[in-house]
N, C-alpha and C positions, 0 to 999 in steps of 0.2 A: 504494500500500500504506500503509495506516495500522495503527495499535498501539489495543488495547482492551482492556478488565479482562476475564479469566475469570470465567463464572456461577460458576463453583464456588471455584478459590480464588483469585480476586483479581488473580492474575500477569496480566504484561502479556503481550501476543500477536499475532501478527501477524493481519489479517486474514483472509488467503491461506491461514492454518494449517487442516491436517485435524483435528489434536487440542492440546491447553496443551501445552507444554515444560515444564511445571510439575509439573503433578499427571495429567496422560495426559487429560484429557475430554475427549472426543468431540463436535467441532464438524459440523451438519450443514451438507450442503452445501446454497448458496441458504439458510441462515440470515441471521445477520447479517452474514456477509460478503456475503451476494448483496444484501444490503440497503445496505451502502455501494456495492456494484459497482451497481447500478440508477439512485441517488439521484446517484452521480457522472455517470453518462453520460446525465442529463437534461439537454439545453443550457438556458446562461441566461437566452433571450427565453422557452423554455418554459413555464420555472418562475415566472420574472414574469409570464406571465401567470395561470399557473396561482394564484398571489396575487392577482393581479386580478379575477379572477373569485368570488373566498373573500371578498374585500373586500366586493365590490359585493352578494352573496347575503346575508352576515350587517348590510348596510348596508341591504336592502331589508325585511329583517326590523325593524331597529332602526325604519326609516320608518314600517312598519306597525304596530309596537307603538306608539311615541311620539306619532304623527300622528292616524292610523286612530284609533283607542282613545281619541283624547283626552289622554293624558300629558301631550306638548308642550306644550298648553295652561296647564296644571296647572303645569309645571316654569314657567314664564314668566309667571305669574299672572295669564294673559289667560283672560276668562271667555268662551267662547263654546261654542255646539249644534254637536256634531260627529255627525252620523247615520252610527250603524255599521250594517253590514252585519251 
């Protein structure tokens, strides 16, 4: 169980809460609490990997812009014919 600001006015609250002890709002259920209860009970080789794989896709992008395209070239002031596709 962890503690979180109210949308509405701010007060703090339990997770696990149906409504604020504050001001009465109405939390749905599988909102944000289902959203820390999910993100907890992912184990932690999961989630490394799951970064591993976010790494490696946004890393094979950066390859094909910089590479592919020519950039790298550019950035390292080596002048050479790079034939794009």
């Amino acid at each position: 169980m962890s503690l979180l600001n109210c949308p509405e006015c701010g007060g703090l609250l339990s997770t696990e809460a149906e409504s604020c002890p504050h001001c009465g709002y109405p939390l749905r259920k599988g909102g944000i609490a289902g959203v820390f209860k999910a993100i907890a009970q992912i184990p932690c080789f999961v989630a490394g990997l799951i970064l591993i794989f976010i790494f490696l896709f946004f890393g094979l992008i950066l390859l094909d812009v910089y590479y592919f395209h020519g950039l790298l070239f550019k950035l390292f002031g080596v002048e050479t014919h790079v034939t794009t596709f």
